[in-house]
C-alpha positions as CSV (number, residue, x, y, z in Angstrom):
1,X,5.8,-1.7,58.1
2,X,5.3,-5.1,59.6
3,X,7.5,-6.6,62.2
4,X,8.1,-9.4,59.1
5,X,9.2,-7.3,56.7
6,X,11.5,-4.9,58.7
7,X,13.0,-8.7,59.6
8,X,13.5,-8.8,55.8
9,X,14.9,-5.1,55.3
10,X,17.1,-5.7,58.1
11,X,18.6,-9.2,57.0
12,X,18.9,-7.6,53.5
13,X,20.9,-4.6,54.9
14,X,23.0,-7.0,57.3
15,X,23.9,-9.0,54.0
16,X,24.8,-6.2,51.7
17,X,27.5,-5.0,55.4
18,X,28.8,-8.0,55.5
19,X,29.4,-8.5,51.4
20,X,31.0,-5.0,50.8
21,X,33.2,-5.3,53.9
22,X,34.0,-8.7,52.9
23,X,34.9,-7.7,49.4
24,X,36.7,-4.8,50.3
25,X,39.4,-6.4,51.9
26,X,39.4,-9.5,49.7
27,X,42.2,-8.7,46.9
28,X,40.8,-10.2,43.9
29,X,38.2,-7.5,43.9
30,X,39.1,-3.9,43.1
31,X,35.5,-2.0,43.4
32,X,31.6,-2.7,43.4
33,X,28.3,-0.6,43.1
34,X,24.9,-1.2,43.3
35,X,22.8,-0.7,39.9
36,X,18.8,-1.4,39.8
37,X,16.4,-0.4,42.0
38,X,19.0,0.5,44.7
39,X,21.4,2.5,42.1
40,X,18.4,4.8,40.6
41,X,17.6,5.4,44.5
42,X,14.2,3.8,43.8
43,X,14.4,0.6,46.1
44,X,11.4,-1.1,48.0
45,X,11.6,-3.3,50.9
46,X,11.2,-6.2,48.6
47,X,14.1,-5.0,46.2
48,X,16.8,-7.5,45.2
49,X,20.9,-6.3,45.4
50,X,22.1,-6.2,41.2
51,X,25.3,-6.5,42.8
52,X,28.3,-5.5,40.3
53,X,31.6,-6.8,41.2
54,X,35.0,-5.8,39.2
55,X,37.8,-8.5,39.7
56,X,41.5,-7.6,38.9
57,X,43.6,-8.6,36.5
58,X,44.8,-11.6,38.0
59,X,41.6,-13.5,38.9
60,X,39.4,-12.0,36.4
61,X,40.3,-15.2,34.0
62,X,39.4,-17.9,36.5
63,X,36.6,-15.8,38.3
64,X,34.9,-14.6,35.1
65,X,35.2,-17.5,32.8
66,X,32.1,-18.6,31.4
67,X,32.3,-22.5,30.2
68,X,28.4,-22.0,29.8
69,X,25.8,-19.8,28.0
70,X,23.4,-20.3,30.6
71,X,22.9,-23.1,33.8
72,X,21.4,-23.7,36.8
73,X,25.0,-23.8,38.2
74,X,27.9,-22.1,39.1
75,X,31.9,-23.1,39.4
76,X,33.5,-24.4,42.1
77,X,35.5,-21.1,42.6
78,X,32.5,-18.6,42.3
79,X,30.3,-20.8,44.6
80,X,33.2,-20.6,47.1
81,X,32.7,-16.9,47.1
82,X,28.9,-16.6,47.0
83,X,29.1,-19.3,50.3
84,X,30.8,-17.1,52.4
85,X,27.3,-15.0,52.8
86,X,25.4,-17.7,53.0
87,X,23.8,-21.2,52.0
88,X,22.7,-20.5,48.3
89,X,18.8,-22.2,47.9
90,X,19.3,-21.6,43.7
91,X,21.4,-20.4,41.4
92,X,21.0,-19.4,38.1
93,X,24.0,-18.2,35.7
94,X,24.1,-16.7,32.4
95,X,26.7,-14.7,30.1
96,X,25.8,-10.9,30.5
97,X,26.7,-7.8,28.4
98,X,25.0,-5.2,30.6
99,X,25.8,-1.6,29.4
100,X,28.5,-3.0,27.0
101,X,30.6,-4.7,30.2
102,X,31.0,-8.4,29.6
103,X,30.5,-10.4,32.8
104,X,29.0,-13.6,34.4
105,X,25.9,-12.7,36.1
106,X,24.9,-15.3,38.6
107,X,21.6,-15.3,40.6
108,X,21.5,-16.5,44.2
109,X,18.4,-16.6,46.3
110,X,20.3,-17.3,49.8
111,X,18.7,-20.3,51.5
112,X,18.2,-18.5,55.3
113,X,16.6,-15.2,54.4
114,X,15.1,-15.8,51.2
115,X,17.6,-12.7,49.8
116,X,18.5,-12.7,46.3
117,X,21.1,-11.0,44.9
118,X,22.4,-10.6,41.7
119,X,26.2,-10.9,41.5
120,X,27.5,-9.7,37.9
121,X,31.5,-10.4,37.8
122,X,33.4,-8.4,35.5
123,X,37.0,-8.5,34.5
124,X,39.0,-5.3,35.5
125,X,40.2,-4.2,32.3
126,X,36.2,-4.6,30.9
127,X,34.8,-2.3,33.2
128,X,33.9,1.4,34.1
129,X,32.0,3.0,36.5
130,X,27.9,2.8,35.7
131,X,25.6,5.6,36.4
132,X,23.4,6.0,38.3
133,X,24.2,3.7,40.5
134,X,25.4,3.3,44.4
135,X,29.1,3.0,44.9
136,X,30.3,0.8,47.8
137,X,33.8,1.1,47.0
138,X,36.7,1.7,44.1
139,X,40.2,0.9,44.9
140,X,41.4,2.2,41.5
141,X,39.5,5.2,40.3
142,X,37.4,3.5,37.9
143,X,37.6,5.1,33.9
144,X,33.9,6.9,33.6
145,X,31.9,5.1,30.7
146,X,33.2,5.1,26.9
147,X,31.1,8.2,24.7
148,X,28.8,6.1,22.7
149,X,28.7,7.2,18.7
150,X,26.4,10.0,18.4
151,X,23.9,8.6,16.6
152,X,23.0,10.3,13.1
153,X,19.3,11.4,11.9
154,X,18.4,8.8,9.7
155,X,19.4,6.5,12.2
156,X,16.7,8.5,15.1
157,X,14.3,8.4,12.3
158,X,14.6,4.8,11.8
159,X,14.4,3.8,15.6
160,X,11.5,6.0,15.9
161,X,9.4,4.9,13.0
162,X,10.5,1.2,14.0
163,X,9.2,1.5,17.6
164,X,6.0,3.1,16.4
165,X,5.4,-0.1,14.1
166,X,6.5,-2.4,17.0
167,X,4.2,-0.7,19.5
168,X,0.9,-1.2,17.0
169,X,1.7,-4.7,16.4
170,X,1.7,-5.5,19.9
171,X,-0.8,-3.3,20.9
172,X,-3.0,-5.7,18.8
173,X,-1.8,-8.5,20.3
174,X,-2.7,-7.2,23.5
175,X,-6.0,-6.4,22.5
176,X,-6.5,-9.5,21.6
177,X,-5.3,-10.9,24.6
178,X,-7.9,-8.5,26.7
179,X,-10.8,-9.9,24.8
180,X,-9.7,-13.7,25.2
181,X,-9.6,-12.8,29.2
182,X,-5.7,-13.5,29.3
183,X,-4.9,-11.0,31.7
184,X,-1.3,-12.5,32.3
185,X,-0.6,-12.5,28.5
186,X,-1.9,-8.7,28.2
187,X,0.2,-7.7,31.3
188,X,3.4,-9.3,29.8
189,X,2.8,-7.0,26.6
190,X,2.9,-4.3,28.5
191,X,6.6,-3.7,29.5
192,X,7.0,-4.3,25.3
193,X,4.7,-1.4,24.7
194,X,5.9,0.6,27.5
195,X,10.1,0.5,25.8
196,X,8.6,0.9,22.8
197,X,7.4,4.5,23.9
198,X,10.4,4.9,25.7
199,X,12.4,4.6,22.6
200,X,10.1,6.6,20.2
201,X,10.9,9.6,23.5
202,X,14.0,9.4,23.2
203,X,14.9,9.2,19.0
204,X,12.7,12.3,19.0
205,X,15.2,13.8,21.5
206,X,18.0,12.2,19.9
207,X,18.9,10.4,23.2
208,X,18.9,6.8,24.3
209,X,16.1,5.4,26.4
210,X,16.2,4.8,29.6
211,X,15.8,0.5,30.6
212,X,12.7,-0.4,32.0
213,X,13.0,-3.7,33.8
214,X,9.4,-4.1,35.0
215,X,6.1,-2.1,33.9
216,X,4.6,1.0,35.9
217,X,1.0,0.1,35.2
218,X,-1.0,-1.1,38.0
219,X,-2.4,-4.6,38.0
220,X,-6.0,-4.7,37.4
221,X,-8.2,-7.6,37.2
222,X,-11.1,-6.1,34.6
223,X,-11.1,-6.4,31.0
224,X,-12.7,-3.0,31.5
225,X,-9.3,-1.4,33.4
226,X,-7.2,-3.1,31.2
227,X,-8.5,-2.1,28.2
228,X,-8.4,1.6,30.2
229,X,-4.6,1.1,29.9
230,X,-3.9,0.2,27.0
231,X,-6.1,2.9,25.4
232,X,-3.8,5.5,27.4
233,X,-0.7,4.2,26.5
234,X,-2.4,4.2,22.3
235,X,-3.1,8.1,23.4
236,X,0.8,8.7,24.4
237,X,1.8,6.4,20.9
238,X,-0.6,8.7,18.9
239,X,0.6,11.9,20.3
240,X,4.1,11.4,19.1
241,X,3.8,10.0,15.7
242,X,3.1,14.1,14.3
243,X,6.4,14.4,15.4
244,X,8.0,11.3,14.3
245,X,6.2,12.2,10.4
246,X,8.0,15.9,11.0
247,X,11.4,14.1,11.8
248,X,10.7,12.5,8.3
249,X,10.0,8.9,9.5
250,X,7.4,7.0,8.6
251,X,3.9,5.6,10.7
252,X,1.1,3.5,9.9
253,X,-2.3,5.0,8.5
254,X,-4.4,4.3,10.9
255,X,-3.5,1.8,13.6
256,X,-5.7,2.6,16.6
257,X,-9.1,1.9,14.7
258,X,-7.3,-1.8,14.5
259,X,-6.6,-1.8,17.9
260,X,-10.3,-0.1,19.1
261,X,-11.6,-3.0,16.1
262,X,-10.6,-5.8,18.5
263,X,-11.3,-4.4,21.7
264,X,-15.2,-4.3,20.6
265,X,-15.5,-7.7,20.8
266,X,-15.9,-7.7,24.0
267,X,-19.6,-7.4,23.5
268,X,-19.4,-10.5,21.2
269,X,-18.0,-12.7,24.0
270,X,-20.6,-12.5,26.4
């Protein structure tokens, strides 16, 4: 690793110190943990903190409240607290309901290191403790997380069939996108047709999927590659619809000859 980006890892490790010691000791916050990247045990040198903060009782009102949707903004009392790590460069806010916890999540890219973190503020008597993630400290014994309803069999057949649906439509629409040469519009389809599997997985197994913030697939700059991709991912789609029609959903006929349809074309655009 580069003397640069050890720099990076270093200021990054130096901010998360000083913001859980800070925390700790501050009163209006009762425990934080890491989620993301850092939570699954997955982090990079470039990875961002999704920094989850529970507030007590008595500042959850004025910490959480949420006069906007979304904004490029922040109140006067959260800024106060993001300041004290730093000079924030931009901010970006928005209402959150991650894993049924309502919260503000606010983005901050810090102005002297270029660090972002994600600081999601939830009210005490909203929150639980989230797994997986990295725990810097609980001053309460946080609940663990509510059992969700188990879900019944026509409704893993109907998410299953749906996804499959869902993943031929936008395979399409990525085919498409191959053959017009519009590699960033083919790469944004894939995270869509990468849940998609994900969720098909996990009906069949009568569990729920995993979230996939960003895609696994290497970038690749040739139709040819591309096109490589997305007829793998078709393969995985293709193996599990048997199973889906033995659950007792429902799949199209015969989606791939729509997709493998478009993606000859290539030979019409030279």
């Amino acid at each position: 690793m580069s003397g640069q980006k050890m720099a990076y890892v270093q200021a990054r490790t130096d901010l998360l110190e000083q913001i859980t010691y800070t925390l700790q000791k501050d009163e209006r916050f009762v425990a934080a943990w890491l989620a993301g990247s850092f939570g699954r045990g997955e982090q990079t040198w470039l990875s961002d903190l999704d920094l989850y903060v529970v507030v007590s009782e008595p500042f959850s009102a004025s910490l959480c409240a949420t006069p906007w949707q979304t904004g490029a903004k922040t109140t006067a009392e959260r800024l106060a607290l993001f300041q004290q790590f730093g000079a924030p460069g931009l901010i970006f806010e928005r209402k959150s309901h991650a894993n049924q916890m309502d919260g503000i999540l606010t983005n901050v890219v810090y102005q002297e290191s270029a660090q972002s973190v994600d600081w999601m503020l939830i009210p005490q008597a909203k929150a639980y403790r989230e797994h997986p993630s990295l725990l810097l400290f609980d001053k309460v014994g946080l609940p663990e997380p509510p059992t969700p309803e188990p879900e019944s069999l026509e409704q893993r057949i109907e998410r299953a069939s749906t996804n499959v649906g869902f993943f031929w439509i936008i395979a399409c629409g990525s085919a498409r996108a191959l053959v017009a040469n519009k590699l960033p519009l083919f790469y944004s389809s894939l995270l869509e047709l990468e849940r998609a599997l994900l969720e098909v997985k996990a009906a069949l197994r009568g569990e729920r999927a995993p979230y996939l913030k960003s895609t696994n697939q290497p970038l690749y700059l040739t139709q040819e590659k591309c096109a490589a991709i997305l007829r793998s991912l078709c393969d995985e789609i293709e193996s599990l619809m048997p199973q889906v029609v033995h659950l007792g959903g429902y799949v199209p006929a015969s989606p791939r000859s729509l997709v493998e349809m478009r993606l000859s074309l290539f030979s019409s655009e030279e």
